[in-house]
N, C-alpha and C positions, 0 to 999 in steps of 0.2 A: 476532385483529386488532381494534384498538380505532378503531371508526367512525363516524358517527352514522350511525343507520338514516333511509334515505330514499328517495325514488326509485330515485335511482342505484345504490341499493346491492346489487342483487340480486346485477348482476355483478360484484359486487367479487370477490368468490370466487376467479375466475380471475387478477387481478391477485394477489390476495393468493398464491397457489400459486405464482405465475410468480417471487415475489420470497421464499419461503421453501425454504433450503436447510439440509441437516445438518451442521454445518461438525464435521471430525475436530478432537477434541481427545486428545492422549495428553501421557502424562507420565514422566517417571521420578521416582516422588513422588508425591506428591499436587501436584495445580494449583494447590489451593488456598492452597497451604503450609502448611499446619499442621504444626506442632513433632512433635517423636519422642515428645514427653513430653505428649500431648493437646492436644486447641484451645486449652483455660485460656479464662479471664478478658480477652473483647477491652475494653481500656484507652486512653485518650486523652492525648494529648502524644508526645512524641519529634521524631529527626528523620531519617526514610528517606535514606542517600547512598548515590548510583546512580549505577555509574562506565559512563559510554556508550563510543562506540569513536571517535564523530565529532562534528563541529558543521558542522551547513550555512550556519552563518553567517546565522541569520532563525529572529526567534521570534515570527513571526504565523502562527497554524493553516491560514489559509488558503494560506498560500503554501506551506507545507512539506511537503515530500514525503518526505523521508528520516527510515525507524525510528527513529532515535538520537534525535533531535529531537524525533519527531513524541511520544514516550515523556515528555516532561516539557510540551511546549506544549499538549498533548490535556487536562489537567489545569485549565487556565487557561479555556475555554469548554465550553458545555452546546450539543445540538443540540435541532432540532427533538424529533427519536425518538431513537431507540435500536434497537439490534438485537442479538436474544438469540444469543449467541455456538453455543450448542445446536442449536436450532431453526433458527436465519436469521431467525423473524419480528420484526417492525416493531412498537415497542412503546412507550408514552407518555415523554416527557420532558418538554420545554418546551413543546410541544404535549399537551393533555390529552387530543384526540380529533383527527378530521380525516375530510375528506371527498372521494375522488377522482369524478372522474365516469366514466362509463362506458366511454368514448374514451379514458379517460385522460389527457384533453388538461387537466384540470382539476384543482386540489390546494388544499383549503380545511382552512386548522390555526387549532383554537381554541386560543388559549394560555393560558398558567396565568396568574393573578394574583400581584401581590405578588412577582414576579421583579425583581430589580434585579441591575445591573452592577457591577464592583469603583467605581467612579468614582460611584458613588450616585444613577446615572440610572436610569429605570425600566424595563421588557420591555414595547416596545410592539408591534403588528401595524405603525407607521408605521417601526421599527428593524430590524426583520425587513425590509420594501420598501427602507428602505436598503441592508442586507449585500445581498441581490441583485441590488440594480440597481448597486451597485459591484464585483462580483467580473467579472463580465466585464471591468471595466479594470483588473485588475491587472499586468496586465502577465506577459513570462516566469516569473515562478517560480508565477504563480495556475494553470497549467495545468490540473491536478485541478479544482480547484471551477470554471474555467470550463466545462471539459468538460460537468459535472453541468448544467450550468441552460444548455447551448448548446441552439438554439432558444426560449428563453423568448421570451412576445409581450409580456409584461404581468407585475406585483406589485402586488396591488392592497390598500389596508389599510380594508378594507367596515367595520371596526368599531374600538376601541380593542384590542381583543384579538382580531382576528378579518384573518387575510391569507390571501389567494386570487393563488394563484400559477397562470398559464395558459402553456400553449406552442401555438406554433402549430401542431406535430404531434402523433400519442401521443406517449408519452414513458415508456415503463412504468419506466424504470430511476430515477426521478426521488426516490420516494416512501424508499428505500433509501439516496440520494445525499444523502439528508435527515440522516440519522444517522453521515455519517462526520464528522471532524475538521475536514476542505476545507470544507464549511458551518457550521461553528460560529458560532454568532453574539455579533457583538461590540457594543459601544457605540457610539453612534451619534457621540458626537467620536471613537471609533481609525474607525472608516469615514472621515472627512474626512480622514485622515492621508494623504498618497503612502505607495504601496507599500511604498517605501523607509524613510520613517519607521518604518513599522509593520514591516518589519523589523528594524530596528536599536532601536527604542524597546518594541514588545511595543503589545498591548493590553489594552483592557479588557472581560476579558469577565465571564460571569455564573458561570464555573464554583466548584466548591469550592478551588481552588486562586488565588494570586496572583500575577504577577511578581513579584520585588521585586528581582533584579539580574542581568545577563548581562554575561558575559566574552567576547567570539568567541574560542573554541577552547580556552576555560576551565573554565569553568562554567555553570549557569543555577540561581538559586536560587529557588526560589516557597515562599511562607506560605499558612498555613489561612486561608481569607475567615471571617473572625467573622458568623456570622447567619444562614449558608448553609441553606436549608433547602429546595430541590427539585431535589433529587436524580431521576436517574433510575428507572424505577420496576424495574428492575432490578437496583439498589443493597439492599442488606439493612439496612447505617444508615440512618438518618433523618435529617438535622438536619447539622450540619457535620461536617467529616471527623474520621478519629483525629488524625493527624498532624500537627503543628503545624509542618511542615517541610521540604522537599524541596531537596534538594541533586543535581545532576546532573552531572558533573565527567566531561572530557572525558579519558580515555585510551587513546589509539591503539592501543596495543598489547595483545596480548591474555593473554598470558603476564602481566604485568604488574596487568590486571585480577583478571586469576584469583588470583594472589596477595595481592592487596589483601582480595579477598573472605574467601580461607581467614585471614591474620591480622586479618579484625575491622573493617580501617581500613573497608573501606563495608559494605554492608547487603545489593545485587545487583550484578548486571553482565548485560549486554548479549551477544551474539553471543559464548555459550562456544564455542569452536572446536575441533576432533576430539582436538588437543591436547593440552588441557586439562581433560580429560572426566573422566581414568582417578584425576589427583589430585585433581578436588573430590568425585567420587564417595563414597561412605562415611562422610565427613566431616560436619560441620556444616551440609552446603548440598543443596539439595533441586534438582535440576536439572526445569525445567520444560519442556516442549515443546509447539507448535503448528503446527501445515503453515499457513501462509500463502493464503490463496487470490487470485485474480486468474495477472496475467501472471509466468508463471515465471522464473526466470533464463537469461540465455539469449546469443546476442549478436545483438543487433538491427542489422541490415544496412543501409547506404545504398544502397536500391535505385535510385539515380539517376547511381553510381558505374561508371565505364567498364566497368569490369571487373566489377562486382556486377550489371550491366542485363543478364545472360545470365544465364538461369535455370538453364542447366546446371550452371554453375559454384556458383551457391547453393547446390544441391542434393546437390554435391558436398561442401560444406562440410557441411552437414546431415548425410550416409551417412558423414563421417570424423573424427565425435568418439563416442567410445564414453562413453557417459553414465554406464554402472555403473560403469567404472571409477573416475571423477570423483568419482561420491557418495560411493561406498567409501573413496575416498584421502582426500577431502580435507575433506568435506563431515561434520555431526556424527551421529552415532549415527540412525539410523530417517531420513534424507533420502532421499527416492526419485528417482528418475530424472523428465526428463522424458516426459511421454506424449503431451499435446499442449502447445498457446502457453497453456493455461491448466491450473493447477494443479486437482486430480482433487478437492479440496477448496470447487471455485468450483461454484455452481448451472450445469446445462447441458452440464456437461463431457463432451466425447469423448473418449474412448481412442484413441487417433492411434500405438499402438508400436511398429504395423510399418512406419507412415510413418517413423519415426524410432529404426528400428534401427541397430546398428553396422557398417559393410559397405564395410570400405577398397578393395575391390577396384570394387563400383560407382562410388565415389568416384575413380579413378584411370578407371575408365571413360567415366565422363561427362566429365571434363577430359582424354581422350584424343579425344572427339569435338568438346570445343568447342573443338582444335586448338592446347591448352597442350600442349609436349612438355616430358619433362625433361630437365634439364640437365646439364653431370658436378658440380656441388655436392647434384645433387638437386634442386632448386628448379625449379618449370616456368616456362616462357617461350615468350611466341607476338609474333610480329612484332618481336622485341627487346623487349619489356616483360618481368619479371621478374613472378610473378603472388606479387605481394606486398601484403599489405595492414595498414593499423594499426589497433590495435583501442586504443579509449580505456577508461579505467576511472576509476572513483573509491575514493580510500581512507573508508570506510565499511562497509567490514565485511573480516573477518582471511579470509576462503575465497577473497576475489574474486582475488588475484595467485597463489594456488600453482593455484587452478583451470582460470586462463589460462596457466599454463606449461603447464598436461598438457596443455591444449587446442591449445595451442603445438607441442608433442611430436606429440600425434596428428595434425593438417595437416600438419605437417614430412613423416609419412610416408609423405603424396600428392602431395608435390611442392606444398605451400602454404606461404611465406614470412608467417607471422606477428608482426607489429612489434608491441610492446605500450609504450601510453603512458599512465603513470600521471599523472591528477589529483585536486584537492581536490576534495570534495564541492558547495562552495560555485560551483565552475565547469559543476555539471551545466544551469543552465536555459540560460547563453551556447551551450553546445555541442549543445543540441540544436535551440536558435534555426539557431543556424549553421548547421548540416546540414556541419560540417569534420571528421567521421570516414566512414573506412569501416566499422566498427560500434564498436557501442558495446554494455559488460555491465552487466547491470540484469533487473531485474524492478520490476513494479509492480504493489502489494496491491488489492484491493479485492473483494467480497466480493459480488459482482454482472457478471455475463458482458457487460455494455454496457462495461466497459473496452477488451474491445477493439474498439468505436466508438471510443474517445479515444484509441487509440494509432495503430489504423492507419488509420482512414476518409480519405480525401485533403481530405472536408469538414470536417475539423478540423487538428489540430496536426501531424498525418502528419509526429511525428520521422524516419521510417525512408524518405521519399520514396517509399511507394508509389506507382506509377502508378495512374492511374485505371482501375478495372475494373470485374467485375463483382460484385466485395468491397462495394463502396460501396454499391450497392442493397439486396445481404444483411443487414449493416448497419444499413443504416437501418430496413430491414423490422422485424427483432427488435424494434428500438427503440420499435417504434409498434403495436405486436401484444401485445393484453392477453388471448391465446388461449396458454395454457401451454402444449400441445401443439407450435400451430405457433411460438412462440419457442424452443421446445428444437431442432427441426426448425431452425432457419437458424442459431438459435448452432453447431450442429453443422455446419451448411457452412461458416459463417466460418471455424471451427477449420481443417476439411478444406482451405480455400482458402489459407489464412495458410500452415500447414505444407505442402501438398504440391506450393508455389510460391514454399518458402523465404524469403519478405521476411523472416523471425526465424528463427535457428535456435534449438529451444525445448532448454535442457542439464540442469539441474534443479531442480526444487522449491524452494521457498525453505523452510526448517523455523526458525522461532524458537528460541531455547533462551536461558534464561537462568538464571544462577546466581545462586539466591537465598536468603539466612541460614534457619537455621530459626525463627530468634528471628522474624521477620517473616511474620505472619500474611496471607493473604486477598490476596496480588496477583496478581491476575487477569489472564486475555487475553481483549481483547472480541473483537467478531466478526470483525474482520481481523488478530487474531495482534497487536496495542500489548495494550497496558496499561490499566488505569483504578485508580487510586489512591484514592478517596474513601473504599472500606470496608479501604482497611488499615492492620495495626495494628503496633506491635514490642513483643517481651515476652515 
């Protein structure tokens, strides 16, 4: 961990352990992609085309939250730190060093010099106090990065290159929240932009990559920044990238993808599907894989819904979906089930399996006690209500609709009427403002156990209408606890609390995969399963 030694820094120790995890990497291939015919000669120019599945409609980092996206806007800005994809640890980027205090209630990053924006403005500590003191009003789509800096008291810029960022609680998840894509920092005119701007126009940030045009539900094209030269320090180039070119091209379908890839027309694709596995295999294309860590896929409950405010009935939903089956069917090659609300690849994790084995018979059990009978179509019914519920989705990834049919199937045979309502991507921040489904399918990355603070706490965005419990203290505790022991100890009761109280029912793992040329060297997964494009190359 890179710190300045001082006082405070004795116990750093313990913070640092609390935020360093092993994240699985596997592949079929090399990860790295290297050609069949050796590394060769990494070379400059070309132009990377990368057919995604979706467009969220917003290409500012902080707003976006969806892989498809997040995969070409992650390009465009640099963060504080960095985190080694291996390890978990927190490691220099635009911050050269930095200083927590003991409490953790304090976070001082000295920056690099000589950082400038696409726009020709400078990296200051007074630009940095801006992105912060603006990400709290972003409005719906900023959810992430507000999360990250919820509780800040203060951003303070002590020096030209020197910001001291304070919360009014611990905050141990902070120093981690630094290095995802949700905090990347941008120029201090795309800060004065509305939200709105800045999604439909882009920003400016300092990364090795540029906007240069977006299409909604087209394309996104970005160019190499000429000059680039601070790079992370987990980058193996130095200086600006290879590539003189990034092309992102929107195609929904995945069949389609995968064929574009095998004849040549792009370079990668996005979300290969169990499909399409068996013909890129062999071929030209080096299939790459990463388990994802954070909140699993799952269907997140409106626990505020007539029918979903009995926990029996949640519970019931939870014991009558068979998970193996799911991964197996539909899901790509090495997907594992779920085992708790967070993937077995997140720091913290519980093994939760027997909370969430498959057991149609408890299932029909518990909704014969919470006084649903069935019916003669099968379907249960208590007081004349039909116990029917809809489940919202988004098209952004090819597993989510045949996943919720079997999941469809499986309820069907406890007497659970499941409606499924497909939407855009770009309708996900309205609908979870709204709180107008009975669940919704999703996951959410990230690579630090305080996401589920951000998902379920009632003191934040609480999509899922948790009631108030005794979640929220657990919660908060982790969050302010820079004793690795006791944060492992209550991430593990939240898990236990989440699951064996149903507010999510957890189905499985998210597993990355992507289909990538051999001609195309060195494309990487950082530590939440994207991409980082600076050190690759084609040839």
């Amino acid at each position: 961990m890179t710190a300045h030694p001082d006082s405070r820094s004795s116990r750093w120790a313990a913070l640092a352990a609390l935020l360093t995890t092993s994240l699985l990497l596997t592949a079929c291939g090399s990860s790295s992609g290297e050609s069949a015919n050796g590394t060769g000669q990494a070379t400059s120019g070309g132009t990377l085309t990368f057919a995604v599945g979706s467009d969220s409609g917003c290409v500012d980092p902080q707003q976006v939250g969806s892989n498809d996206t997040i995969y070409s806007v992650r390009q465009v800005v640099d963060s504080l730190t960095d985190q080694d994809p291996e390890t978990g640890k927190i490691v220099p980027w635009l911050a050269k060093s930095w200083d927590v205090s003991s409490d953790a209630t304090t976070f001082t990053f000295h920056l690099r010099s000589g950082v400038t924006f696409s726009d020709g403005s400078p990296l200051t500590a007074q630009v940095v106090k801006e992105n912060f003191d603006a990400v709290p009003k972003l409005g719906a789509l900023g959810i992430l990065a507000q999360g990250y800096l919820s509780g800040v008291a203060s951003t303070t810029a002590v020096d030209k290159l020197t910001v001291r960022v304070k919360f009014k609680e611990p905050n141990a998840q902070f120093l981690q929240a630094t290095s995802t894509h949700s905090l990347g920092i941008e120029s201090s005119a795309s800060v004065k932009k509305t939200p709105q701007q800045k999604c439909s126009q882009g920003v400016a940030g300092s990364g090795p990559f540029v906007l240069k045009q977006y299409v909604q539900n087209r394309s996104i094209t970005l160019a190499k920044r000429s000059g680039y030269d601070w790079g992370s320090s987990l980058w193996s180039k130095k200086g600006e990238a290879y590539l003189d070119k990034l092309v992102f091209k929107v195609v929904p379908e995945a069949g389609v993808r995968a064929g574009s890839l095998q004849s040549g027309q792009v370079d990668a694709i996005s979300s290969v599907g169990k499909a399409n596995e068996a013909t890129l295999k062999g071929g030209q294309v080096t299939l790459q894989r990463r388990a994802n860590p954070g909140v699993v896929f799952g269907l997140g409950l409106n626990n505020s819904r007539p029918i979903l405010k009995d926990t029996k009935v949640r519970q019931a939903i939870r014991y009558a979906i068979d998970r193996q089956q799911i991964a197996d069917t539909v899901f790509p090659t090495g997907t594992q089930p779920a085992t708790s609300v967070l993937a077995h690849t997140t720091p913290d994790y519980e093994n939760l399996s027997s909370d969430l084995s498959y057991d149609a018979a408890k299932a029909k059990s518990l909704l014969d006690s919470a006084g649903w009978k069935a019916g003669g179509d099968g379907i249960r019914s208590k007081n004349g209500t039909k116990l029917s519920l809809t489940v919202k989705w988004f098209t952004n990834a090819a597993t989510n609709q045949p996943a919720l049919e079997l999941i469809q199937q499986q309820l069907k045979s406890v007497g659970i009427d499941l409606v499924l309502k497909e939407l855009q991507i770009t309708q996900i921040a309205q609908v979870n403002q709204s709180g107008d489904f009975d669940g919704l399918w999703g996951n959410v990355t990230r690579a630090d156990p305080d996401i589920l603070r951000s998902s379920y706490s009632t003191k934040l965005a609480n999509w899922y209408r948790v009631p108030a419990s005794e979640l929220d203290s657990v919660l908060a505790q982790q969050a302010a606890t820079t004793d690795a022991a006791k944060r492992k100890q209550l991430v593990g009761e939240a898990q236990k609390l989440i699951v064996q109280n149903a507010h999510t029912v957890p189905v499985v793992e998210l597993q990355t995969q992507l289909g990538v040329s051999k001609k195309v060297h060195n494309l990487d997964f950082d530590a939440s399963s994207r991409i980082q494009l600076h050190d690759t190359w084609i040839g």
